[in-house]
C-alpha positions as CSV (number, residue, x, y, z in Angstrom):
1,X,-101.7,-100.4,-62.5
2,X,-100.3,-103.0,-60.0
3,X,-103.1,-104.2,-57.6
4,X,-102.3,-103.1,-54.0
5,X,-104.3,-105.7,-52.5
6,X,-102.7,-108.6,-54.1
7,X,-99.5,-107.0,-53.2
8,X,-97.4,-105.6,-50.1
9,X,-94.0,-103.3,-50.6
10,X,-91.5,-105.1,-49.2
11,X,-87.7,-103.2,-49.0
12,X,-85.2,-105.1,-51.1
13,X,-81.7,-103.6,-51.0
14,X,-81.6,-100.0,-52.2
15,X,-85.4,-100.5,-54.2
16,X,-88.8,-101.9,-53.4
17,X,-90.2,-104.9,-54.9
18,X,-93.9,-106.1,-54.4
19,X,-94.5,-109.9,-53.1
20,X,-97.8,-111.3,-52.4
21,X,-100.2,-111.1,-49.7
22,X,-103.5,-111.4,-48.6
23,X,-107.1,-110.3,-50.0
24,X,-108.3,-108.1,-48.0
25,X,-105.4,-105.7,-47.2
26,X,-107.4,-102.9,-49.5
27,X,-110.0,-102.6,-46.5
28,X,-107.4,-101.4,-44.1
29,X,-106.0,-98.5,-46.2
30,X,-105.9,-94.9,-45.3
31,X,-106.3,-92.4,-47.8
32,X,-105.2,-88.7,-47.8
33,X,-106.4,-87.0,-44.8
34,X,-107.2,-90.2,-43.0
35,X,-103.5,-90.7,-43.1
36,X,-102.1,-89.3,-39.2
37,X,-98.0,-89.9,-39.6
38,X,-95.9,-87.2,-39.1
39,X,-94.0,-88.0,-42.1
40,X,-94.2,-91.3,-45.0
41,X,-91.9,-93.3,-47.2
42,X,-93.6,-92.1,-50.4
43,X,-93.3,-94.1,-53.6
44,X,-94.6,-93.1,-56.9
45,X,-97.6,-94.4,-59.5
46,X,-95.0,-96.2,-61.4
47,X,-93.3,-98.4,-57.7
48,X,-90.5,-95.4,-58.0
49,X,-88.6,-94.1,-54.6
50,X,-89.8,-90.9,-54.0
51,X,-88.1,-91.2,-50.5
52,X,-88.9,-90.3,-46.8
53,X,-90.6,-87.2,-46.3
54,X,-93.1,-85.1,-44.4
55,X,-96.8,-86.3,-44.6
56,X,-97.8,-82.9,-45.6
57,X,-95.0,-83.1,-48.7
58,X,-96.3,-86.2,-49.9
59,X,-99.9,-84.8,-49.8
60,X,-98.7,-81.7,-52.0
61,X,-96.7,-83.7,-54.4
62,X,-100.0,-85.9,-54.9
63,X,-102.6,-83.2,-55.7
64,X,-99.5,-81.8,-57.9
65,X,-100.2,-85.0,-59.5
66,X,-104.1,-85.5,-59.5
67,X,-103.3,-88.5,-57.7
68,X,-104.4,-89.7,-54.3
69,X,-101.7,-91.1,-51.6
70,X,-102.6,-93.9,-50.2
71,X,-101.0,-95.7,-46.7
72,X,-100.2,-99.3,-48.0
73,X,-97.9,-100.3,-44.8
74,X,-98.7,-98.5,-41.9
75,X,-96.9,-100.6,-39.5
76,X,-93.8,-99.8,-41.1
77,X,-91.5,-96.8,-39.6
78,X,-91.9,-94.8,-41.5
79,X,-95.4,-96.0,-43.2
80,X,-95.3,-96.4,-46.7
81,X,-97.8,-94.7,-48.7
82,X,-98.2,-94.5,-52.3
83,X,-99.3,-92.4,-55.1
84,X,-103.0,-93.4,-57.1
85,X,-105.7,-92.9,-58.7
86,X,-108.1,-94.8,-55.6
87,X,-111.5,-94.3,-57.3
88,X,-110.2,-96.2,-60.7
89,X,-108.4,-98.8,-58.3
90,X,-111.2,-100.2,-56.1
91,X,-113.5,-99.7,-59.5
92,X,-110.4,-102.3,-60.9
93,X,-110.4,-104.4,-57.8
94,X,-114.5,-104.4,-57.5
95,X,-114.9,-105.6,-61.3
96,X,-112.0,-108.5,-60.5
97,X,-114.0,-109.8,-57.6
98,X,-117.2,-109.7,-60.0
99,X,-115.5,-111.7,-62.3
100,X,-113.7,-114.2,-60.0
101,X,-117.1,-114.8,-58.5
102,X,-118.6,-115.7,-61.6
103,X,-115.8,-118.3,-62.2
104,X,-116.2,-119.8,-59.2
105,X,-117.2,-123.5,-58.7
106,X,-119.5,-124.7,-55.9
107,X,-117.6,-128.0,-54.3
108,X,-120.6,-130.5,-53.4
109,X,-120.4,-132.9,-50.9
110,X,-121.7,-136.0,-52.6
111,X,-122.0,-139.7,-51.1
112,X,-121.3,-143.2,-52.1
113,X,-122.7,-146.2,-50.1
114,X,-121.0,-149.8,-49.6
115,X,-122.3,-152.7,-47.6
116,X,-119.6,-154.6,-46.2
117,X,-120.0,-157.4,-48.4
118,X,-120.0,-155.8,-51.3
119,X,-119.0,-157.7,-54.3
120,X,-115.9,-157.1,-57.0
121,X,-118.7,-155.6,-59.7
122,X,-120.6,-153.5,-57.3
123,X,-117.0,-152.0,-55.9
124,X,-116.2,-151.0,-59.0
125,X,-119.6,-149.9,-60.5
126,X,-119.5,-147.6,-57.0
127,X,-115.7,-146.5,-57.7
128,X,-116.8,-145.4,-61.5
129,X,-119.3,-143.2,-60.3
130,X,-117.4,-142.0,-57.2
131,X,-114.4,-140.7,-59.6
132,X,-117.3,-139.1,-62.4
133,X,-118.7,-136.9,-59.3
134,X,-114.5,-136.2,-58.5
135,X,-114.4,-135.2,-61.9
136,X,-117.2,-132.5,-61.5
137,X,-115.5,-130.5,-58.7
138,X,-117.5,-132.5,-55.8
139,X,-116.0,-133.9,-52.6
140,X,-117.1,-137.6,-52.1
141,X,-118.4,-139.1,-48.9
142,X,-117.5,-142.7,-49.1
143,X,-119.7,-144.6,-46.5
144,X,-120.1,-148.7,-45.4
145,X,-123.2,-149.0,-43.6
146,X,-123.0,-151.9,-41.1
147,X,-126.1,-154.2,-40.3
148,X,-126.1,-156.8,-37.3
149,X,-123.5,-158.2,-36.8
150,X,-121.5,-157.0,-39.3
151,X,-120.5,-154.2,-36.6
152,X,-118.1,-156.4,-34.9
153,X,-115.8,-156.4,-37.7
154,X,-114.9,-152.3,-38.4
155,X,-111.7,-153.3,-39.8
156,X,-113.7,-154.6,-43.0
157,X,-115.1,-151.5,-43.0
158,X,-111.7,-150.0,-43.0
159,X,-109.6,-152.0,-45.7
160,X,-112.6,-151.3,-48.4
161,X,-112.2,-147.5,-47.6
162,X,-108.6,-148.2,-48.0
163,X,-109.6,-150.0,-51.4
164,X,-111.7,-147.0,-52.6
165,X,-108.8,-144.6,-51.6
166,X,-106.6,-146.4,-53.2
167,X,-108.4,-147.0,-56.8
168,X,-108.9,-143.9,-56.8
169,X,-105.4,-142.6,-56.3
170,X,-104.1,-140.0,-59.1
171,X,-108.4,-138.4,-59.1
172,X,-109.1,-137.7,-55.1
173,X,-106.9,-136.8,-52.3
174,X,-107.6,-138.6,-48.4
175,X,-109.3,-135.0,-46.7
176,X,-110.5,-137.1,-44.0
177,X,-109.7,-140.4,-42.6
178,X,-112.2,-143.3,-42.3
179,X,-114.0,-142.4,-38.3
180,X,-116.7,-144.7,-37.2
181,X,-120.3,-142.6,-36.6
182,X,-122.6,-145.2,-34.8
183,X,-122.8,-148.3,-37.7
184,X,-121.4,-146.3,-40.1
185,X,-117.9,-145.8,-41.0
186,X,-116.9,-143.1,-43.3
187,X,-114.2,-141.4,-45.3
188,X,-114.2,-138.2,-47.4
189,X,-112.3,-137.5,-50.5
190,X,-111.7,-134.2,-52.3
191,X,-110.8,-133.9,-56.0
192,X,-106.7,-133.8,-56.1
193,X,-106.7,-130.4,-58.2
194,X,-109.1,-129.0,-54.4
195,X,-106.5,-130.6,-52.3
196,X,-103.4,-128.9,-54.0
197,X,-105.5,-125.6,-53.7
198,X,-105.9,-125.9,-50.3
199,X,-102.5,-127.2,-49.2
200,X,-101.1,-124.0,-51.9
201,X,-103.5,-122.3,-49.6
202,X,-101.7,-122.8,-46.4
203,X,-98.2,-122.5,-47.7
204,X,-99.3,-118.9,-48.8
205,X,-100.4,-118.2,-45.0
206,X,-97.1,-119.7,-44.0
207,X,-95.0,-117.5,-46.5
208,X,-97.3,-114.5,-45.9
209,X,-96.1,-114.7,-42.0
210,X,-92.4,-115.0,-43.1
211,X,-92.6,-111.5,-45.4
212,X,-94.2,-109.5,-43.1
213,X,-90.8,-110.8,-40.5
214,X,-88.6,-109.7,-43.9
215,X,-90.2,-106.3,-43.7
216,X,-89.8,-105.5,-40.5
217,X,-85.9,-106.7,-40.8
218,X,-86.1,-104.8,-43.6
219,X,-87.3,-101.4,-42.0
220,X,-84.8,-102.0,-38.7
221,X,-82.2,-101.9,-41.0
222,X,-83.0,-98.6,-43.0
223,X,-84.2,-96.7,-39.6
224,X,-80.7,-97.8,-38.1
225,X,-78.9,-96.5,-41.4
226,X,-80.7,-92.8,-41.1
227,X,-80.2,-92.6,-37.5
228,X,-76.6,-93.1,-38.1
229,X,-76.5,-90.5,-40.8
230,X,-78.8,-88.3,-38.3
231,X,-76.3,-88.6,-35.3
232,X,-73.1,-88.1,-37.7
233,X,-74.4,-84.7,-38.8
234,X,-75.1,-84.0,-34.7
């Protein structure tokens, strides 16, 4: 069974396909008498048009069925709801969070310290072991510590961050520039596989936005069509 909280209906031409949204649409649902519309787009256990029809209809064809109906876009007009077995489907979707939880990787924030005058084989001793704790899922706080007068010079400070960044280009993305904090100046670096999660991340909030505007172009277009049809008869 296709999981209706990774997935929203969304109206493409004469059918409905399902395209991807966010987790934790599965709290919002109604189910069978929680449901208030006057009258549904119903469509079956199988993603099959059952068509528009009136709420108590859809409620007789799913206990005809065993099956529960379940609203799965209420802010469409009319709301889609859909037929289910709900008890075996937030079992499923309980048992997937279980299981993504256990896979799950706690990101560290871990720290490397430089001195300003830090020489070629310290650098790189410090760059080694900055790209092993990279390879174990941490982030990496790269930090110069300034003594005396060594504060007057930040941009030293700045081109071995730069350095570091830079050696380490292909392993660690940039998350946060270098930003002096009292004698310290520091940078942080995230593993590039966390980086392309979290920018994947935001492009799914961006395209998330855009399908919800599809839908409701979507549903605009099929109200106007049944009006028509409605007036015509009139």
């Amino acid at each position: 069974m296709i999981s209706l909280r990774d997935y929203a209906i969304v109206s493409v031409r004469k059918g409905l396909c399902l395209k991807e949204v966010g987790k934790n649409i599965i709290k919002e649902l109604r189910v069978n008498e929680r449901i208030k519309a006057r009258e549904v787009r119903l469509v079956g256990e199988k993603g099959e048009q059952l068509g528009v029809m009136p709420l108590y209809q859809a409620r007789e064809i799913a206990k005809e069925n065993n099956l529960d109906l379940v609203e799965v876009a209420a802010t469409a007009v009319p709301p889609v709801c859909r037929l289910l077995d709900y008890g075996k489907y937030k079992y499923e979707q309980t048992k997937k969070e279980r299981e993504a939880r256990r896979g799950q990787k706690v990101s560290l924030l871990r720290e490397v310290r430089l001195r300003p005058k830090v020489g070629d084989h310290d650098f790189e001793a410090k760059a080694r072991s900055a790209k092993k704790l990279l390879g174990e899922g941490n982030k990496v706080k790269v930090t110069i510590m300034f003594r005396g007068r060594e504060i007057t010079h930040p941009e030293i400070g700045r081109r071995l961050l730069e350095r570091m960044a830079e050696s380490l280009k292909g392993a660690a993305s940039v998350e946060r520039q270098p930003l002096m904090d009292g004698r310290r100046m520091a940078m942080i670096l995230s593993p590039a596989a966390i980086q392309k999660t979290r920018i994947k991340e935001e492009v799914k909030e961006e395209v998330k936005e855009e399908v919800k505007e599809e839908v409701k172009e979507e549903v605009k277009e099929e109200v106007k069509e049944e009006v028509k049809k409605e007036v015509k008869k009139v």
